[in-house]
N, C-alpha and C positions, 0 to 999 in steps of 0.2 A: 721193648716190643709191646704193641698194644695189645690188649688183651681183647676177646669176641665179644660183645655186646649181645650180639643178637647170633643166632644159627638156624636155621631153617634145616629138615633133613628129610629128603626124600617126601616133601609134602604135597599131598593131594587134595584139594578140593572140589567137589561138582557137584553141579545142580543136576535135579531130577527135575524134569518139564513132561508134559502127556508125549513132546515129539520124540524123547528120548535121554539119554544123560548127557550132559553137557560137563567136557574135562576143563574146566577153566584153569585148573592149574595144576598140571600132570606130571608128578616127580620131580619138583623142583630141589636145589640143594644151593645155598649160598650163606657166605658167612658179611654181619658188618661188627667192622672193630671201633676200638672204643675213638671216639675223635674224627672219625673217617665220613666221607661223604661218599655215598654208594647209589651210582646212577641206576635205574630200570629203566630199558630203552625197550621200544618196540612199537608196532602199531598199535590201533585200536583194538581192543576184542583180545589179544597176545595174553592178558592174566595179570597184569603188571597190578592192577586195580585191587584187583581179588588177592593177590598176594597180601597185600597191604591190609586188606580187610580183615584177611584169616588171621593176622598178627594182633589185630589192635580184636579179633573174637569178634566182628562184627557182621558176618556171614548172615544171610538172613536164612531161617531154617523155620519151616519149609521154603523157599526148593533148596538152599544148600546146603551142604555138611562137609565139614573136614573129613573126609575119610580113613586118611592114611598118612603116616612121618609125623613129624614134632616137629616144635619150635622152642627153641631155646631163648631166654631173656632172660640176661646174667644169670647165667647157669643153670636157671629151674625151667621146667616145661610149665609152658603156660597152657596148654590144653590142661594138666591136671588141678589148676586153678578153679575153684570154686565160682560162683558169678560175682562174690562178693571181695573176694581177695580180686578177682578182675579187674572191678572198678578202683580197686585202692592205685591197680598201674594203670589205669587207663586216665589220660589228662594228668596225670601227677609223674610219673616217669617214661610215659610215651606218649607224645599227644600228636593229634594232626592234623595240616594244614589242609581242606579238602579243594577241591579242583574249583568251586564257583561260589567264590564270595558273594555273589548278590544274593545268593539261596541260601544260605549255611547259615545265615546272623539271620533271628528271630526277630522280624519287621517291629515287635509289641513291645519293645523294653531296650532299654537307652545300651550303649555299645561300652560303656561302663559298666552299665550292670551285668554284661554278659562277660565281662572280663573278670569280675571280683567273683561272683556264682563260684569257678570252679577253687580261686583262693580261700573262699571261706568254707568247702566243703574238704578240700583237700590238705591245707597249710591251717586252719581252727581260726584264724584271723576273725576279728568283730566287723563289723560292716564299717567303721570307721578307717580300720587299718587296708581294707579290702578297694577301698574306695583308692587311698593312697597308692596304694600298690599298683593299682589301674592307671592312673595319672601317671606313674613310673614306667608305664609298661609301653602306655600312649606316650611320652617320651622317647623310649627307647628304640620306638619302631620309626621315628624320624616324623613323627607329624605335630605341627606347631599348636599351638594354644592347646597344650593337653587338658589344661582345668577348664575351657568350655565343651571341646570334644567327647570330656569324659560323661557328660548329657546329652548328646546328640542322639538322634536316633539312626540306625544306618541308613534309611532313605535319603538323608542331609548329607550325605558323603558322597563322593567320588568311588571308581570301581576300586582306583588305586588304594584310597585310604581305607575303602572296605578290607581291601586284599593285606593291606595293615594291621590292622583289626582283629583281624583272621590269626594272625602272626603274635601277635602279642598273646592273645587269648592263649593260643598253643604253647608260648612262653613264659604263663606265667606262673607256673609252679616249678620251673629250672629241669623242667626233663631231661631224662639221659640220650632219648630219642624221639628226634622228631620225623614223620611223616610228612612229605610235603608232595602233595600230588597234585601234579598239573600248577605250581606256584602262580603260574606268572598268566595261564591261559586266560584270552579276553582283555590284556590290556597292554597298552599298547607300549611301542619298542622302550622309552625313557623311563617309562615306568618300570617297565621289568627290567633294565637296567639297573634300578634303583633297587626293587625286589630283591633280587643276586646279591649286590654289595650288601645290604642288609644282612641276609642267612649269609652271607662268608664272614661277617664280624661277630653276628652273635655267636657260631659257630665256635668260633676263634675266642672270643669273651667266657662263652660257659663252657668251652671244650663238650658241645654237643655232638653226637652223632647225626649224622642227616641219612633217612631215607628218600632217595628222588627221585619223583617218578616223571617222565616225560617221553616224548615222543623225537623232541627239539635237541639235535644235536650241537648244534650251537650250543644250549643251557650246560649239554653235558661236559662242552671242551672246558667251558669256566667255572663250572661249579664241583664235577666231579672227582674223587682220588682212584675209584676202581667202580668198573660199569659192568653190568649182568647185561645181555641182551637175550631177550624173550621173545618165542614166538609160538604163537598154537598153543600157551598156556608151556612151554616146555623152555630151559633155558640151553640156548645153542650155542651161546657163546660167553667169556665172562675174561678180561682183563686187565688191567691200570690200565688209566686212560691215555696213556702215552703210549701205550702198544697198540690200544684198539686203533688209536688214529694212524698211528707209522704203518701196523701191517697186520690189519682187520682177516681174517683168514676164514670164517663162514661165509658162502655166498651172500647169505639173506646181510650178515654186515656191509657187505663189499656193499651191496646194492643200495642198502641205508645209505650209507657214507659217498656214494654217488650220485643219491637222489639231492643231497645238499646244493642249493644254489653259491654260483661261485662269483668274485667281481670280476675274475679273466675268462670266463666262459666265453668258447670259440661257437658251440654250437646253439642256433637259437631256441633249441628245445628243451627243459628239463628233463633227463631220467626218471624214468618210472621204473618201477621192478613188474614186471609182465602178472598178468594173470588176476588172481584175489585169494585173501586170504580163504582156508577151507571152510566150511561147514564144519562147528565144533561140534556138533550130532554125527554120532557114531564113525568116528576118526580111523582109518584102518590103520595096520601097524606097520608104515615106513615111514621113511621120514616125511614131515608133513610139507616139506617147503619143495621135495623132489617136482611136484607139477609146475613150478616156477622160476625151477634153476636151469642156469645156460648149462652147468658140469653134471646134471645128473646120469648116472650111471645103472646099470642094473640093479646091482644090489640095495637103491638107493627106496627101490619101489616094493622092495620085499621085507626091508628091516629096520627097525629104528635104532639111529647109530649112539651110541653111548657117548656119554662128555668125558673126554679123556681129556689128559693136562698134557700139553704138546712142551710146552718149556714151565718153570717154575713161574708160578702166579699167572698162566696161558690156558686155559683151557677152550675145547671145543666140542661140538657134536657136530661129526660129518665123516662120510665114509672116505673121503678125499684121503684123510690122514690116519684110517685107522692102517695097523700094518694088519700084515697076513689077510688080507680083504678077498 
């Protein structure tokens, strides 16, 4: 049995803005075990982001602040981490993959040199051994002539080999956890094809955990073992990816997994899910997806429904299936 790598418990983060507070991520609870690929699914604006921030401590304060719950990584709470034991996990046993390679690699200094930086600061390596190590990494991520690449600067690249880059970098002090948000977005289908197969070998190679963050359920059917789905900062639903897809039971899932384009689609319209997501400025307390769903019910607009575990490894938030309702 694998053991939890990561715990989130009951975590709350929000920003304070002149318009009001903003719950970006409002009692979240989810666990990743060690070895496991764990999807976050939801729209834009859902928390999926911030989650991921709050983990890796990169909340910007002011306006954010963690306000409430823990987070667990390998067993210690990392809120009570120092800024300086921070950095010892940050890039050396959690690093991450951010959503837009063209912006994230620092245009002034060659894509070797932004790869060795965090080996020589984290693994004591000489700039000799750092250099090597880079070439190794530029290998490993699948792109050719790694001994001229490893002086390129990323303007000379492609999105794809930036999004490479990006990956190795994150890779190259053998983290326990990787973050990889939005992997594949901006490039195009071969390439994120290619992306995938990559983080499921490395994965597989150092027995990493993968945090995923996407929107693309597609990404999630191939890449995932157990999927959280988020929404309004809140998680409504969460479990193996084989049951989310066989029999998805939160409407806001249903409606995901319907908005999917199909190759035997009869009708020529795609699904939408009605309405838009709310104002995260002062949120009232029901659930927040009731002004969007076909099943909402009274109580739905009066209370927010707890995540109950409907079957083992099933859990949900919806008044559909709470009993005694």
């Amino acid at each position: 049995m694998a053991k939890d790598l990561v715990e989130f418990r009951n975590l709350k983060t929000y920003f304070y803005t002149e318009d009001g507070i903003v719950k970006a991520v409002n009692d979240v609870s989810f666990k990743i075990k060690e070895g496991e690929t764990v999807g976050i699914v939801g729209e834009s604006g859902c928390g999926k982001s911030v989650t991921s921030m709050s983990l890796m401590r990169l909340i910007p304060n002011p306006p954010g602040k963690i306000v409430d719950g823990d987070i667990l990584f390998e067993g210690k709470s990392i809120l009570s981490l120092s800024e300086e034991e921070m950095r010892e996990v940050r890039g050396n046993k959690m690093s991450v993959i951010f959503q837009e390679p063209m912006t994230s690699l620092n245009p002034v200094f060659t894509v070797g040199y932004q790869i060795s930086e965090a080996v020589i600061l984290h693994q004591k390596l000489s700039k000799e051994e750092a250099r090597k190590k880079a070439i190794e990494m530029i290998k490993l991520v699948g792109i050719p002539r790694a001994e001229e690449i490893v002086d390129a600067y990323p303007h000379e690249l492609s999105g794809g080999m930036r999004q490479r880059i990006m990956i190795a970098m994150a890779l190259s002090c053998n983290p326990r956890l990787l973050i990889a948000d939005e992997p594949t977005t901006a490039l195009d289908v071969t390439i994120q094809a290619q992306i995938l197969d990559l983080m499921r070998n490395i994965k597989e190679k150092l027995n990493t955990s993968i945090m995923l963050i996407t929107h693309d359920l597609g990404v999630i059917a191939e890449m995932a073992d157990y999927v959280v789905v988020m929404y309004a900062g809140k998680v409504v639903e969460e479990a193996s990816v084989e049951t989310l897809f066989k029999k998805p039971m939160h409407p806001y899932t249903t409606g995901l997994l319907k908005s999917k384009p199909a190759l035997n689609q009869d009708e020529k319209r795609l699904y939408s899910i009605p309405g838009q997501v709310p104002n995260p400025i002062g949120m009232p307390d029901n659930c927040y997806f009731c002004e969007r769903c076909e099943k909402a019910m009274d109580i739905c607009k009066k209370q927010i429904p707890p995540l109950i575990e409907i079957e083992p490894g099933h859990k949900v938030a919806c008044w559909l299936y709470e009993e005694g309702k």
